[in-house]
KETOR-348364 format. One record per residue (C-alpha): x, y, z; residue in one letter; residue number from 0. Coordinates in pm, 1 decimal. Each point is the difference from the previous one (the first is absolute). Layout:
# KETOR-348364
X | Y | Z | A | NUM
...
# end
This chain:
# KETOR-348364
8530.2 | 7843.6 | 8959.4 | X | 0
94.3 | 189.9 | 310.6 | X | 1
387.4 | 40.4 | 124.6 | X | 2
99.6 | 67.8 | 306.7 | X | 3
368.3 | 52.7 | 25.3 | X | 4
176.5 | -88.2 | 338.0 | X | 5
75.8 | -293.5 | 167.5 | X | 6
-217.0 | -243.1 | 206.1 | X | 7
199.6 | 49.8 | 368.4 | X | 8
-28.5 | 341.8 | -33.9 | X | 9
-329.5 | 70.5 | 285.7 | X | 10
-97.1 | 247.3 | -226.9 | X | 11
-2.4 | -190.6 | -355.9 | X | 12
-181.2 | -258.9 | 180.8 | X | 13
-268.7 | 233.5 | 101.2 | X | 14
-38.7 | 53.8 | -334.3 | X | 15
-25.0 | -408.6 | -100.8 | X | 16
-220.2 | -76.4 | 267.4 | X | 17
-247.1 | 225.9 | -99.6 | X | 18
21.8 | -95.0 | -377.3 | X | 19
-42.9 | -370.2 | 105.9 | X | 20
-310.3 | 107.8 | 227.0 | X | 21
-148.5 | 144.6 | -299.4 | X | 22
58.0 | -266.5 | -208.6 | X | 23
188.3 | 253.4 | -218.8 | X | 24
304.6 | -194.0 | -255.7 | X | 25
309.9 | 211.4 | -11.2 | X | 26
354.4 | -45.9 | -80.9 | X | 27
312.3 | 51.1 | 264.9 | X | 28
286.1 | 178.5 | -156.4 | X | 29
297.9 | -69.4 | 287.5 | X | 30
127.4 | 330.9 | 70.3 | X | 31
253.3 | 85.5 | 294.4 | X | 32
63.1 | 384.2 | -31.8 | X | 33
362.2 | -45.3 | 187.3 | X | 34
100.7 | -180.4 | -299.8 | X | 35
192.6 | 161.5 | -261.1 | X | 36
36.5 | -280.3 | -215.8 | X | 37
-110.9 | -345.9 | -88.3 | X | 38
-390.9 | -161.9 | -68.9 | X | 39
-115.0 | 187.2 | 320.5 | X | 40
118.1 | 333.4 | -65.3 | X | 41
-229.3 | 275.9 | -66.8 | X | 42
-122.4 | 84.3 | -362.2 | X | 43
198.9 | 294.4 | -137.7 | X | 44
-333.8 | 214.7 | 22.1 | X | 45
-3.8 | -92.6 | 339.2 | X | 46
-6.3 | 350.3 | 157.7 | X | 47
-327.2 | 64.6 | -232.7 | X | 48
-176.3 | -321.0 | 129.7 | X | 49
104.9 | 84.5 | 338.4 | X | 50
106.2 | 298.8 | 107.0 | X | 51
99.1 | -43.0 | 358.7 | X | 52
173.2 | -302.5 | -146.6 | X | 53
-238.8 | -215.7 | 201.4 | X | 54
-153.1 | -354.1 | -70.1 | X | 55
-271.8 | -82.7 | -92.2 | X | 56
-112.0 | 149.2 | -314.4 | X | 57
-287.9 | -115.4 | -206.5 | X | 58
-2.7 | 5.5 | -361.7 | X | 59
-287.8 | -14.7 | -197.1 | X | 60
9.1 | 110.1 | -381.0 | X | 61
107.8 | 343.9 | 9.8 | X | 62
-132.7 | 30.3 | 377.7 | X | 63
267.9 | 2.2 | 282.8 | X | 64
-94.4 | 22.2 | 366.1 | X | 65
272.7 | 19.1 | 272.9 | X | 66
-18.2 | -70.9 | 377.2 | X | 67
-157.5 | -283.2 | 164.9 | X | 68
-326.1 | 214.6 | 171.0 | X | 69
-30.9 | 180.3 | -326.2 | X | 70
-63.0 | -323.8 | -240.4 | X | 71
-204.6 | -178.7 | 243.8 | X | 72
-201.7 | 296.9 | -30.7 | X | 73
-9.1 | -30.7 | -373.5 | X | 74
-102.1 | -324.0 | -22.1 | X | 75
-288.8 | 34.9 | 229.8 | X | 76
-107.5 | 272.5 | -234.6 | X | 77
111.6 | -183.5 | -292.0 | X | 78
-154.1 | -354.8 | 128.4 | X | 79
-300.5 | 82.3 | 264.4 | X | 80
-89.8 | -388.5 | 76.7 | X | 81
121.6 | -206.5 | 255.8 | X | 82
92.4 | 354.0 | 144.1 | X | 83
275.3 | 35.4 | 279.1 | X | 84
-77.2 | 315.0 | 133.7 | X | 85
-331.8 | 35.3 | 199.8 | X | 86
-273.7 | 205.7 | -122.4 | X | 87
-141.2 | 99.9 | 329.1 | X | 88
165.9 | 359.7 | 42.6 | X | 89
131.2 | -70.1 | 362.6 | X | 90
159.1 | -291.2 | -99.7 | X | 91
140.8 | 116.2 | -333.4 | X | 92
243.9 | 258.0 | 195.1 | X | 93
83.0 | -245.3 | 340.8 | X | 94
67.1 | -235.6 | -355.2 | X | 95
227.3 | 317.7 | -107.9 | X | 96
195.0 | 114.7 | 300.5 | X | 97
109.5 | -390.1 | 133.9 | X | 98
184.7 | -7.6 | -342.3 | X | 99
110.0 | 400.5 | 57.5 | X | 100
110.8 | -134.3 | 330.2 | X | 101
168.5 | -300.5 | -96.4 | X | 102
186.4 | 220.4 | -302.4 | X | 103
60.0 | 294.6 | 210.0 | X | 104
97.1 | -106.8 | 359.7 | X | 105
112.4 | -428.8 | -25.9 | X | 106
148.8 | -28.7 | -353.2 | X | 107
261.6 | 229.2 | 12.0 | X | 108
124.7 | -200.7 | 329.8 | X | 109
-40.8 | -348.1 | -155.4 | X | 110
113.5 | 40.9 | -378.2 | X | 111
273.2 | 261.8 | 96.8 | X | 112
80.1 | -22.7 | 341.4 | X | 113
28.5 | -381.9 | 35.9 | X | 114
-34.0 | -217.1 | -350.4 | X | 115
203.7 | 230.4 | -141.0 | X | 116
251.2 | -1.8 | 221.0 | X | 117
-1.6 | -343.0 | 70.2 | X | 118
-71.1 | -184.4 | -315.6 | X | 119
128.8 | 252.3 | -280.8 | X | 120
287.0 | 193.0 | 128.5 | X | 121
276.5 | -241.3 | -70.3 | X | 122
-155.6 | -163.7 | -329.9 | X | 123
-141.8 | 276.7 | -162.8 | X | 124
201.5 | 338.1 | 167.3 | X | 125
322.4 | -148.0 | 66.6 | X | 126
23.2 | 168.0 | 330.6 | X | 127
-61.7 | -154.2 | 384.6 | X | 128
-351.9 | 11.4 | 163.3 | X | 129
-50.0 | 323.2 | 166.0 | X | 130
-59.7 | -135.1 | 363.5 | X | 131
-112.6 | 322.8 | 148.0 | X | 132
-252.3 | 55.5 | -266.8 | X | 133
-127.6 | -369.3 | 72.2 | X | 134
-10.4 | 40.8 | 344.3 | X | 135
-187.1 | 331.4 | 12.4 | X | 136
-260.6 | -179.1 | -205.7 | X | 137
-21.8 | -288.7 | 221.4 | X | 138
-55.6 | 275.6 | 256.8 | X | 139
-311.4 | 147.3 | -250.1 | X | 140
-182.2 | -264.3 | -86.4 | X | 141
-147.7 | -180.0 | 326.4 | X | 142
-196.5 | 386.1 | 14.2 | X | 143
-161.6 | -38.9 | -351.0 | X | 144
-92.6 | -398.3 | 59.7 | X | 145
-182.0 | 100.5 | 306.6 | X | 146
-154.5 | 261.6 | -205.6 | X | 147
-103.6 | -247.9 | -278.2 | X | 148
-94.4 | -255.2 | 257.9 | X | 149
-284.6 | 270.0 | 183.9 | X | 150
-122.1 | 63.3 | -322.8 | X | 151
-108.4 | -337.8 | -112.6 | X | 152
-131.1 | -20.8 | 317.0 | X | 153
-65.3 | -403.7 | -42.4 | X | 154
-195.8 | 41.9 | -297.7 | X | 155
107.0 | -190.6 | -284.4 | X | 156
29.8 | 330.9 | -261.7 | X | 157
125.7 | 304.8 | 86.2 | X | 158
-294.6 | 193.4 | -197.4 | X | 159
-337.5 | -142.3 | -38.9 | X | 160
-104.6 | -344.0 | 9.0 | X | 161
214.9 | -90.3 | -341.7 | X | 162
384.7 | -62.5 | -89.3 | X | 163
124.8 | 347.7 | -121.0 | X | 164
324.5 | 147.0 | -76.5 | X | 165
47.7 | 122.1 | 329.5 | X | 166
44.4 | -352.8 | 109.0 | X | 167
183.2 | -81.7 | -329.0 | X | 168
275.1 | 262.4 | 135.7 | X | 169
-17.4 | -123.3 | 300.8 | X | 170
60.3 | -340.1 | -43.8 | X | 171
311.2 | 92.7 | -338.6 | X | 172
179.8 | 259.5 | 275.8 | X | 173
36.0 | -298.1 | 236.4 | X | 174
99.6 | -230.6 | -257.8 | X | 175
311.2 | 169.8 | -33.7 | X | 176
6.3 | 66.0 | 409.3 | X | 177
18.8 | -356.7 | -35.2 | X | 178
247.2 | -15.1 | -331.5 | X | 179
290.6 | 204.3 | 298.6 | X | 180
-17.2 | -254.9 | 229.1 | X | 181
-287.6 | 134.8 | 268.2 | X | 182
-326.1 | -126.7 | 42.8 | X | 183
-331.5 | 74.2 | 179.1 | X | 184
-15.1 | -132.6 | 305.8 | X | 185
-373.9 | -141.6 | 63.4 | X | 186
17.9 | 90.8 | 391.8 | X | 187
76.9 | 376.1 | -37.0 | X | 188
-172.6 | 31.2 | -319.9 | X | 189
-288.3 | -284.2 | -4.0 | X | 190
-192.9 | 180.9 | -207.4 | X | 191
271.2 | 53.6 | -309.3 | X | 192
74.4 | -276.5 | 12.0 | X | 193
-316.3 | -203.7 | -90.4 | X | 194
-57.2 | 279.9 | -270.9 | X | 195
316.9 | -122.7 | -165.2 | X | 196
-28.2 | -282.3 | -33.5 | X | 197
-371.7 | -28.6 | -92.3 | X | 198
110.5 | 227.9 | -291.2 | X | 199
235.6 | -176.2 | -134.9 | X | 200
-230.6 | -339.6 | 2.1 | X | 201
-238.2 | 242.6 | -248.0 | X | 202
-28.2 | -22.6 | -352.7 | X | 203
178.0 | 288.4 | -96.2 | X | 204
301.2 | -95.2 | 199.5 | X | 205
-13.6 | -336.2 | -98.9 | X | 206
59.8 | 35.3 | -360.3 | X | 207
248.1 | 255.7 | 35.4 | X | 208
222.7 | -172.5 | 267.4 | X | 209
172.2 | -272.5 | -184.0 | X | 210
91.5 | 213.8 | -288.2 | X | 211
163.5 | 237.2 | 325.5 | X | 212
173.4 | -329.9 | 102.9 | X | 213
172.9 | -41.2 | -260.3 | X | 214
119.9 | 336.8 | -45.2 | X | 215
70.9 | 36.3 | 349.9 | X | 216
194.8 | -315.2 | -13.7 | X | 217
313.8 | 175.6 | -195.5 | X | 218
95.7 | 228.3 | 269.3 | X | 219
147.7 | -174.3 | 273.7 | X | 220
-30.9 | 237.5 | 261.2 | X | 221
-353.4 | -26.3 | 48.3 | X | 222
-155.6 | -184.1 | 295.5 | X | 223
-258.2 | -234.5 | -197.5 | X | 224
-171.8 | -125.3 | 305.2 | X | 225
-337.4 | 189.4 | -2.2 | X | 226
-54.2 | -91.1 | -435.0 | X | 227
70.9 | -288.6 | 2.3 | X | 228
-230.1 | -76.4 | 246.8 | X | 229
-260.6 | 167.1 | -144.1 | X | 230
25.2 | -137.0 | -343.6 | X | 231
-261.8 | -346.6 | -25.0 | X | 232
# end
């Protein structure tokens, strides 16, 4: 059986899930938290082999190990072609590829770094104060790269094609954890986003990931709940 090592509030680990449980694909989550030293959540002690940018996820399968969210996706689309999640038409294959470069690239290091972070992990798990400048220049960011996301759906209800892919899979994990720090997405500037969300987390995929994320998300206390537990039916 597959592992994928990580932990489900992580937007990137869930990437990972959600596509498993679109595929109908049975794995096995090993927790992981790479900040840990010690304890049931710290890393294995070939960790830096698994992973070497020390990043989660990682999927283990026999003697195969894949790193980085984009990477196994990728892997199990090759690995497991049906009920694909990446478009086949070649136009939408790469709008499928650069909303999830995008996301990656210009919005997550503002949202994981800049504010959850800050806000949710820097006295638990750092031992230091939040950095408020750092949160506040992201603050600053981010409206930009909604509006960005928002003129690319356009209205539709995918961002590539005329199926779910993992460009709205990102989508909709990044602003999980927007969510997770206490913003939100406002459905007057952002209409569009907004709908998208939450339509993807009513899906399948989402659906049978979510409550296992609730309960995980649960034992830290510094994250703003209100958007999962919501979503979960």
């Amino acid at each position: 059986m597959l592992e994928i090592l990580g932990v489900p509030f992580s937007a990137h680990t869930r990437k990972v899930l959600v596509a498993l449980h679109e595929k109908a694909i049975a794995f096995r989550l090993v927790p992981v938290v790479p900040l840990m030293s010690e304890g049931p959540m710290a890393p294995p002690p070939d960790w830096r082999e698994l992973s070497p940018l020390a990043k989660i996820p990682v999927l283990r399968s026999g003697k195969v190990t894949v790193a980085d969210s984009s990477v196994i996706n990728l892997y199990l689309e090759r690995r497991f072609p049906e009920r694909p999640l990446y478009p086949a038409e070649p136009e939408a294959y790469a709008r499928a590829l650069w909303i999830e470069e995008y996301v990656d690239g210009a919005l997550q290091p503002h949202v994981l770094h800049g504010l959850l972070a800050e806000r949710a992990f820097a006295r638990i798990a750092l031992g230091r104060e939040p950095n408020e400048a750092l949160i506040r220049r992201s603050l600053e960011a981010i409206p930009a790269r909604l509006d960005y996301l928002e003129a690319q759906l356009g209205g539709r209800g995918f961002f590539a094609g005329d199926m779910l892919s993992v460009a709205d899979i990102t989508v909709a994990s990044i602003l999980m954890n927007y969510h997770y720090a206490g913003c939100s997405i406002d459905p007057h500037s952002h209409p569009g986003l907004h709908r998208h969300l939450a339509a993807t987390l009513a899906g399948d995929g989402f659906q049978k990931h979510l409550s296992t994320e609730l309960l995980a998300a649960r034992e830290v206390p510094t994250l703003d709940l209100g958007l999962i537990e919501r979503a979960v039916r």
